[in-house]
C-alpha positions in Angstrom: -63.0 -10.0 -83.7 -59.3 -10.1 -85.7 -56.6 -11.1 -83.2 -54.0 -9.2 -81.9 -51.3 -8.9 -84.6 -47.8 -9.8 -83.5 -46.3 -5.9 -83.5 -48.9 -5.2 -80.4 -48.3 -8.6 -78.7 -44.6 -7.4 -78.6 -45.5 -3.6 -77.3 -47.2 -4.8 -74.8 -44.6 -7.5 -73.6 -41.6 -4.7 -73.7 -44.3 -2.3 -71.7 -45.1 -4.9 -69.3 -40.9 -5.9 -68.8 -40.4 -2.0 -68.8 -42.9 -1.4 -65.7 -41.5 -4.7 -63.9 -38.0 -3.1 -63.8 -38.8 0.3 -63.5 -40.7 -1.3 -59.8 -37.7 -3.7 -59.5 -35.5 -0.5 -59.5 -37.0 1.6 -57.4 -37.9 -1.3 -54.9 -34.6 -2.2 -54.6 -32.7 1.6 -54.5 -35.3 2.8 -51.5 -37.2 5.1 -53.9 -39.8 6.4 -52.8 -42.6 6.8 -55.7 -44.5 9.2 -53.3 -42.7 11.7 -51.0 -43.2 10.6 -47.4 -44.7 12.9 -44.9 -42.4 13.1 -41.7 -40.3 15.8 -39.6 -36.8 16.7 -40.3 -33.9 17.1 -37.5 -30.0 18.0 -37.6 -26.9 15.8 -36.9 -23.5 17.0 -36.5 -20.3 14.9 -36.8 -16.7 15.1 -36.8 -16.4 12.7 -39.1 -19.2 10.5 -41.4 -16.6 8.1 -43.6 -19.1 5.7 -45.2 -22.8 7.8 -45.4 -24.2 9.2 -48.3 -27.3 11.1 -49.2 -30.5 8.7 -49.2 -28.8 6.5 -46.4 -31.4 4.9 -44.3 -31.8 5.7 -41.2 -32.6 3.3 -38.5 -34.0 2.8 -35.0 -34.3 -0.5 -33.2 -33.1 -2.2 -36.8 -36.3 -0.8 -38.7 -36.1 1.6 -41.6 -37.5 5.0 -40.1 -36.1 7.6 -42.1 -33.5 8.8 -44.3 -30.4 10.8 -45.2 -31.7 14.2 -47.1 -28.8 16.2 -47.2 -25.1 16.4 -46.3 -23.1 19.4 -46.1 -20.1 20.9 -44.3 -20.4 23.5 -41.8 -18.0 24.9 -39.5 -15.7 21.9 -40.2 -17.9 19.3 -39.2 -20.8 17.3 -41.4 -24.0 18.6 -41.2 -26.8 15.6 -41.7 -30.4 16.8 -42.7 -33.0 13.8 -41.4 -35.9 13.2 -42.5 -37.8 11.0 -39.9 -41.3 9.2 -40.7 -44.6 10.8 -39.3 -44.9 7.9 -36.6 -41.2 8.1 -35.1 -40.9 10.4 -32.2 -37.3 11.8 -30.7 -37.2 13.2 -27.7 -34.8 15.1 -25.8 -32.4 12.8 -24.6 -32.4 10.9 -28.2 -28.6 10.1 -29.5 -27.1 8.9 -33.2 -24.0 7.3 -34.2 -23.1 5.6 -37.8 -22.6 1.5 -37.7 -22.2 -0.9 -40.4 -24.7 -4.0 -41.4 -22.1 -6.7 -40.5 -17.7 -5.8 -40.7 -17.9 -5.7 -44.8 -21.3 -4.3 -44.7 -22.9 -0.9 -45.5 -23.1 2.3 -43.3 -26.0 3.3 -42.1 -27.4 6.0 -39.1 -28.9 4.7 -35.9 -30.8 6.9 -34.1 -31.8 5.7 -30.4 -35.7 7.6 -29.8 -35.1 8.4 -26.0 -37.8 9.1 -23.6 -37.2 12.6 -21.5 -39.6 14.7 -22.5 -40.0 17.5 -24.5 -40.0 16.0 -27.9 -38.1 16.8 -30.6 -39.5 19.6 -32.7 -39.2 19.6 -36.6 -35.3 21.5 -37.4 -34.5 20.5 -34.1 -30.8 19.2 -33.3 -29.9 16.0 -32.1 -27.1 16.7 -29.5 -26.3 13.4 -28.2 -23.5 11.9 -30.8 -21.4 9.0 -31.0 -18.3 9.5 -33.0 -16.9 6.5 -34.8 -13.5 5.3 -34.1 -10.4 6.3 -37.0 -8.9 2.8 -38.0 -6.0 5.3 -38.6 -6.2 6.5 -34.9 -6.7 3.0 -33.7 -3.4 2.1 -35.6 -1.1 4.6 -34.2 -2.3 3.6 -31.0 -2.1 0.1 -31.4 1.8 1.4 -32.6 2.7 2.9 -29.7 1.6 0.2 -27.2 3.4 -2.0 -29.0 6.3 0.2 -28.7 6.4 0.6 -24.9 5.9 -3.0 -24.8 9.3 -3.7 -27.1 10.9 -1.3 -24.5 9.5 -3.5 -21.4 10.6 -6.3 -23.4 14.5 -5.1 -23.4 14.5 -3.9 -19.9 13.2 -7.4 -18.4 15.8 -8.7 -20.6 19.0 -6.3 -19.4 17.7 -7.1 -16.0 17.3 -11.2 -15.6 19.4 -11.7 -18.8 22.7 -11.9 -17.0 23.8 -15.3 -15.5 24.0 -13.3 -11.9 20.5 -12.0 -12.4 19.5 -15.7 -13.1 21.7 -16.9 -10.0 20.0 -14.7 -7.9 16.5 -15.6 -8.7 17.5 -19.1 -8.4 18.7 -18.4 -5.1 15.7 -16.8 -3.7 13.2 -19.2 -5.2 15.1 -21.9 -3.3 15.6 -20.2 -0.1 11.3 -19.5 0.2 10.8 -23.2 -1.0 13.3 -23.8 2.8 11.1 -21.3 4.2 8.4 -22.9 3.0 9.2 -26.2 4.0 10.5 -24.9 7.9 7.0 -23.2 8.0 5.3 -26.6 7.4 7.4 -28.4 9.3 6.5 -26.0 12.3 3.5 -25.8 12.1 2.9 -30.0 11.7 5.1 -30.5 15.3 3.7 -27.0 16.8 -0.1 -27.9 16.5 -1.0 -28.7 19.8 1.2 -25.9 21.4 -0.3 -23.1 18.9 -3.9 -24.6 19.7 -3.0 -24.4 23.8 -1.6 -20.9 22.6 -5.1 -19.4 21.1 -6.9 -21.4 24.1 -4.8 -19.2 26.3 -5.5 -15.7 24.2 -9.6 -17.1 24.3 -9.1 -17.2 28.6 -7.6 -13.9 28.3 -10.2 -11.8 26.0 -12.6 -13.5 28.3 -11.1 -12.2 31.6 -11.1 -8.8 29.9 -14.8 -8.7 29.0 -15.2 -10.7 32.9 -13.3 -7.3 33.9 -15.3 -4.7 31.9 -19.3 -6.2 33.4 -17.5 -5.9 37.1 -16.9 -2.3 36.6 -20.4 -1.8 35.1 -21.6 -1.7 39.0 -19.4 1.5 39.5 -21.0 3.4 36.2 -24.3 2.6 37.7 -23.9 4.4 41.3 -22.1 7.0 39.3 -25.2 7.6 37.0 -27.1 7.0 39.9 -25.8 10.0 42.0 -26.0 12.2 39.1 -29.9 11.5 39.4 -30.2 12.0 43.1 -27.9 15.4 42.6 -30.7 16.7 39.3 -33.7 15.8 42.1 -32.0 17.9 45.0 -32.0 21.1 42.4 -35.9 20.2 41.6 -36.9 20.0 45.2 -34.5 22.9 47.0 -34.4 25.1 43.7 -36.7 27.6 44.6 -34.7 28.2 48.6 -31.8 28.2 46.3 -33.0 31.3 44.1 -34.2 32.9 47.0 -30.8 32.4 49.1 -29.0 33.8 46.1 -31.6 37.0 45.9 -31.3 37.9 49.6 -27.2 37.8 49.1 -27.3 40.2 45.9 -29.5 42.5 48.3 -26.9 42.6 51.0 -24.0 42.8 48.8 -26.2 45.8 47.0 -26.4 47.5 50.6 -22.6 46.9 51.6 -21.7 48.5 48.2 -23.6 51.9 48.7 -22.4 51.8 52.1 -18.4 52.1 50.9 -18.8 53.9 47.6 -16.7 56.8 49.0 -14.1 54.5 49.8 -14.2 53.0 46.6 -13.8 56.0 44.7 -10.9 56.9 46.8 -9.5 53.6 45.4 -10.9 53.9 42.0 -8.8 57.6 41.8 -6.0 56.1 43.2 -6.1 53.2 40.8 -5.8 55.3 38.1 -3.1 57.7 39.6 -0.9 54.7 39.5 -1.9 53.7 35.8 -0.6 56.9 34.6 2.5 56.5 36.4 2.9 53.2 34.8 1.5 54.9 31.4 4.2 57.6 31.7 6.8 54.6 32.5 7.6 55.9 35.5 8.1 53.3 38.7 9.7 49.9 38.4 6.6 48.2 36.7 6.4 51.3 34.3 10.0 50.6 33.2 8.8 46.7 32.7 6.1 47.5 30.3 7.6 50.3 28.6 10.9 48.3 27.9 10.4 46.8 24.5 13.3 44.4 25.4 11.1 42.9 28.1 8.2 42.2 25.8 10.9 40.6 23.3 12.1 38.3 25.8 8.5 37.6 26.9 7.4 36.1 23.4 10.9 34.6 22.8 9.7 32.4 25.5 6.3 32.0 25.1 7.6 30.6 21.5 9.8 28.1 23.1 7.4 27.4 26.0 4.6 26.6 23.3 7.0 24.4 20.9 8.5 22.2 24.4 4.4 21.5 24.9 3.5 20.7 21.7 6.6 18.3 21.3 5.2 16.9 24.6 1.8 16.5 22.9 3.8 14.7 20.0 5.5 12.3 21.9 4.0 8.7 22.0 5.3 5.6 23.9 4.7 1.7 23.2 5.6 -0.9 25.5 6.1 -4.0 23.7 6.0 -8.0 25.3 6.8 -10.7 22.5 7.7 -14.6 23.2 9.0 -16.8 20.2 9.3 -20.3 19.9 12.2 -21.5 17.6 11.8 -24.6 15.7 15.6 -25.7 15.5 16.5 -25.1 18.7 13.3 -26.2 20.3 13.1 -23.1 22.8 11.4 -19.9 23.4 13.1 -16.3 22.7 11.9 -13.5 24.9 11.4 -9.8 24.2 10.5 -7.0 25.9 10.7 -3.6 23.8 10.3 0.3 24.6 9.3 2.0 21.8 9.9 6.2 22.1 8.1 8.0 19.0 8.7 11.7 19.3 7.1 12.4 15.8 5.1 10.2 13.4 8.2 9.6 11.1 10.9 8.8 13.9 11.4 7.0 16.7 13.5 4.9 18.9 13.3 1.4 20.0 15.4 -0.1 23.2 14.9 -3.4 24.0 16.2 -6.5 25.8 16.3 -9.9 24.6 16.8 -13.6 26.3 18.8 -15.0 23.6 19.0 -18.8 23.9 22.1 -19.4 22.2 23.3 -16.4 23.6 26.9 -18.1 24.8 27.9 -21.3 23.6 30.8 -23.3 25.6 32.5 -26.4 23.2 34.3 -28.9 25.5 36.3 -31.6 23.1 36.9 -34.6 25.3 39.9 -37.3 23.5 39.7 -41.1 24.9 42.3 -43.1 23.9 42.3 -46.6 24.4 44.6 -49.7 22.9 43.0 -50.0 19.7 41.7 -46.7 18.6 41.5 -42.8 19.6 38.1 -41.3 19.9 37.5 -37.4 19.8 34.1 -36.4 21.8 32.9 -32.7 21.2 30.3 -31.8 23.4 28.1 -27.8 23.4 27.1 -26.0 26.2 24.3 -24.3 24.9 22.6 -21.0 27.5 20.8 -18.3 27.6 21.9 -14.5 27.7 20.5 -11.3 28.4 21.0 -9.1 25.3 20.4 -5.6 24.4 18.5 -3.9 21.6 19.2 0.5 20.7 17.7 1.2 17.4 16.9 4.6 15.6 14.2 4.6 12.9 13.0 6.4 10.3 9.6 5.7 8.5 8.5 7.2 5.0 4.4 6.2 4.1 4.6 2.5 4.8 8.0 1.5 4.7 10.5 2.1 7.8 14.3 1.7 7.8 15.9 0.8 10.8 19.5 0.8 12.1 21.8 0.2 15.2 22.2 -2.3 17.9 20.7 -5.4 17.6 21.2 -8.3 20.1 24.5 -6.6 21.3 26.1 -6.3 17.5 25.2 -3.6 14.6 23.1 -4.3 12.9 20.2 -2.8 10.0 16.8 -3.4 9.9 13.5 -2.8 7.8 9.9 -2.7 7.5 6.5 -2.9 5.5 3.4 -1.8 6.8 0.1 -2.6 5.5 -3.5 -2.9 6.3 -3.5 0.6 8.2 -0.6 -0.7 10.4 -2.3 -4.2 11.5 0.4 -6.0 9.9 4.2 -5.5 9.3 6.3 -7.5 7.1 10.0 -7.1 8.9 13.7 -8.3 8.0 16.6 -8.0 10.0 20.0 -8.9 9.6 23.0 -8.4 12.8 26.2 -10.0 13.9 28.2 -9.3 10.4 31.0 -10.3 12.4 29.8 -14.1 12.5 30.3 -13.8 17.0 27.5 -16.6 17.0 28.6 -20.4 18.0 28.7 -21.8 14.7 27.4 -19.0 12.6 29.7 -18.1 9.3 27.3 -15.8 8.1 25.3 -12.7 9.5 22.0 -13.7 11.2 19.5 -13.2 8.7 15.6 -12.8 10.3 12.4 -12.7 8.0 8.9 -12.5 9.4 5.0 -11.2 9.5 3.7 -9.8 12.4 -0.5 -9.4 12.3 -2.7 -7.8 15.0 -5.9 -9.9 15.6 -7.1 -7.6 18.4 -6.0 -4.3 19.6 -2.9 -4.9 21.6 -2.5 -8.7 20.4 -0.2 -9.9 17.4 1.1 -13.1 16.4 3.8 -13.5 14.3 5.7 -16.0 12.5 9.2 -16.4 10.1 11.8 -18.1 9.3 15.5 -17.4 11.8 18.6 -17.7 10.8 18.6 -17.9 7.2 22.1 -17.6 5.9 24.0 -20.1 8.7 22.8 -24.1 8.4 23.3 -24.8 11.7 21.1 -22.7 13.5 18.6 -22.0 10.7 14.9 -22.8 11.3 11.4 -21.0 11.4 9.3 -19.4 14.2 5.9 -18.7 15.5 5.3 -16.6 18.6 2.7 -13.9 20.1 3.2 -10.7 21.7 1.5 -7.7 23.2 1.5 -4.4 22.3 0.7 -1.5 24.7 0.8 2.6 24.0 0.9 4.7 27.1 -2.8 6.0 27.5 -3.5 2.0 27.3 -1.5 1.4 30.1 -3.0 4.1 32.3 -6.6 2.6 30.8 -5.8 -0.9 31.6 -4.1 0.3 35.3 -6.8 2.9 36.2 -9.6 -0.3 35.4 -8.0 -2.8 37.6 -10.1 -3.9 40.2 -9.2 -1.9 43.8 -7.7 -3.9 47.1 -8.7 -2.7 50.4 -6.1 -2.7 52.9 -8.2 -3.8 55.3 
């Protein structure tokens, strides 16, 4: 057999290079050399930057379809899909375009979903997930950046001035004082806040000591109640038959008189069409629309006096304070009148401990030197507190006596009114011993029960002398407590 001459060994090795590409190509471009069976479904978006026709499509990461067809329709991008045989979409099923990595290619993920029915062939998928416009994204990112240039320039107009700075300065040293007074107090106070909360224990527990002893009374109440349902059980039937024989006899006594009662009756009716006619004294009343005028006027003013009544709330308030610098207590004793939720009025009276101050300068002079002795009386006054108040949301504003001076007053409420952040400031004049400054006052005031509060502060903040922190405890009482806590107490026979 002749061998093959070197014109066929060549055919056959461009043939044979020809078919490897021709596979090569089609391998690697995702054509298909026999049209898949499969189902096709629609996709709408607004917008599809980056897809083509013949785009894979892809669920879980895994080729499972592809891009037929794109056209525009009503101003969006129509997407015809052609899904494999074995990839089901139901209901519920979503698509949205990503890329394979940030420089990478875009392709269409479709998520299967699982609420039944499935997805017939030409249905559409209605669940879509735009993509995000870089250009929209920019403009965005533009305009925060904006508003933050303008934050940047108002911070800067506000704490760029040396005042601005001074005043910061200020206040960061004056709470680093606070700060330090409120350590200091609490350090020295220890034992007498810990006898304090032993003292608020005794009293809770004398309140719940008061509640079980009046658990007898509810008893014998409940009790009697009982007894009162088993009379009607046993004597119910001499009861119905009591009531029966007095219907009979009232029956009797009403046929008996019934020509007296019409007599009435037409008399009764005689005088309504006097009164009709407006004839009489009480016809006049009724018939006078004046009358009826002057009626509602004060029914109106009858009705608006009660509901102001209604309204109207009063707080009795008890408060002790123990003041670190002065090592002494400051009582309180406030009446609080609240005619509507956003005013009120607060009187008080105060035992101020350096309510008068007395100097006495004492000079000893001997052979060899002069000595000057200046000695301070220091004592407690009685001083009085008239406030009016206005309160908007959580913040109040106070203003008028305080501590027998004018003086202003606010106050921040928070935690649906179980605490109160307050700061007073009185005696502009400087009438304390000492005091070249107004008396500044800055506490916290917290309810831990119902009627109880603590509170604590810093006193005296603007004058050196007398400035120092605080701790204290007071209760608060509304008038239905008080009748509560009266109408509870215990009874004393006289006896």
């Amino acid at each position: 057999m002749r061998g093959l001459s070197t014109e066929l060994k060549v055919g056959i090795f461009a043939v044979t290079v020809i078919a490897i590409l021709a596979f090569m190509t089609f391998k690697i471009g995702g054509l298909d050399w026999i049209k898949k069976e499969g189902h096709a479904v629609y996709v709408y978006f607004n917008n599809i930057a980056g897809l083509n026709e013949k785009t894979k499509v892809k669920v879980a990461g895994v080729d499972a379809g592809v891009i037929e067809k794109i056209e525009l329709k009503d101003g969006k991008a129509k997407l015809t899909v052609k899904m494999d045989k074995d990839v089901k979409l139901y209901s519920d099923a979503s698509a949205t375009i990503k890329a394979a990595g940030l420089l990478g290619d875009k392709y269409l993920e479709i998520k299967t979903g699982s609420k039944e029915p499935a997805l017939e062939h030409g249905a559409i998928v209605r669940n879509v997930i735009e993509i995000v416009d870089l250009d929209d994204l920019t403009r965005n990112l533009t305009a925060v950046s904006e508003n933050i240039n303008i934050l940047a320039e108002t911070l800067n107009e506000t704490l760029g001035t040396s005042e601005a700075k001074n005043a910061l300065r200020d206040s960061i040293l004056n709470l680093k004082d606070i700060t330090i007074s409120l350590k200091e107090t609490i350090d020295v106070n220890d034992k007498k806040m810990r006898t304090t909360l032993d003292n608020i224990s005794n009293l809770a527990s004398s309140i719940n000591e008061l509640i079980e002893e009046n658990k007898e009374t509810v008893s014998t109440a409940a009790s009697n109640i009982k007894d009162f349902s088993d009379s009607l059980k046993t004597e119910g039937p001499q009861l119905v038959a009591n009531l029966n024989k007095a219907a009979m006899e009232l029956k009797t006594m009403v046929e008996e008189n019934r020509p007296s009662i019409k007599k009435t009756t037409d008399s009764l009716d005689q005088i309504a069409g006097k009164i009709e006619k407006g004839e009489g004294t009480l016809g006049k009343l009724i018939k006078d629309e004046r009358l009826y005028e002057s009626v509602s006027r004060a029914a109106e003013g009858l009705e608006r006096t009660v509901s102001s009544i209604e309204r109207f709330r009063t707080f009795v308030n008890f408060q002790i304070e123990y003041l670190t610098k002065l090592d002494d207590a400051k009582g309180y004793f406030y009446v609080t009148l609240q005619p509507k939720p956003d005013k009120y009025y607060i009187l008080g009276v105060v035992g101020d401990p350096i309510g008068r101050v007395t100097t006495t300068e004492t000079i000893r002079t001997t052979e060899t030197e002069t000595t000057r002795v200046v000695k301070e009386d220091i004592r407690k006054r009685i001083e009085f507190t008239a406030q009016f108040a206005m309160r908007h949301q959580d913040a109040a504003l106070r203003i008028g006596i305080t501590e027998n001076t004018f003086g202003v007053g606010s106050d921040y409420f928070f935690h649906d009114d179980k605490g109160r952040i307050t700061a007073d400031i009185w005696d502009f004049s400087g009438d304390e011993a000492g005091a070249k400054n107004p008396h500044l006052k800055i506490g916290v005031d917290y309810f831990i029960f119902k009627n109880l509060f603590l509170s604590a502060g810093a006193d005296n903040i603007l004058n050196r002398k007398w400035r120092g922190g605080y701790a204290g405890i007071g209760l608060r009482f509304e008038d239905e407590d008080l009748k509560y806590l009266f109408g509870t107490l215990p009874s004393i026979s006289a006896r």
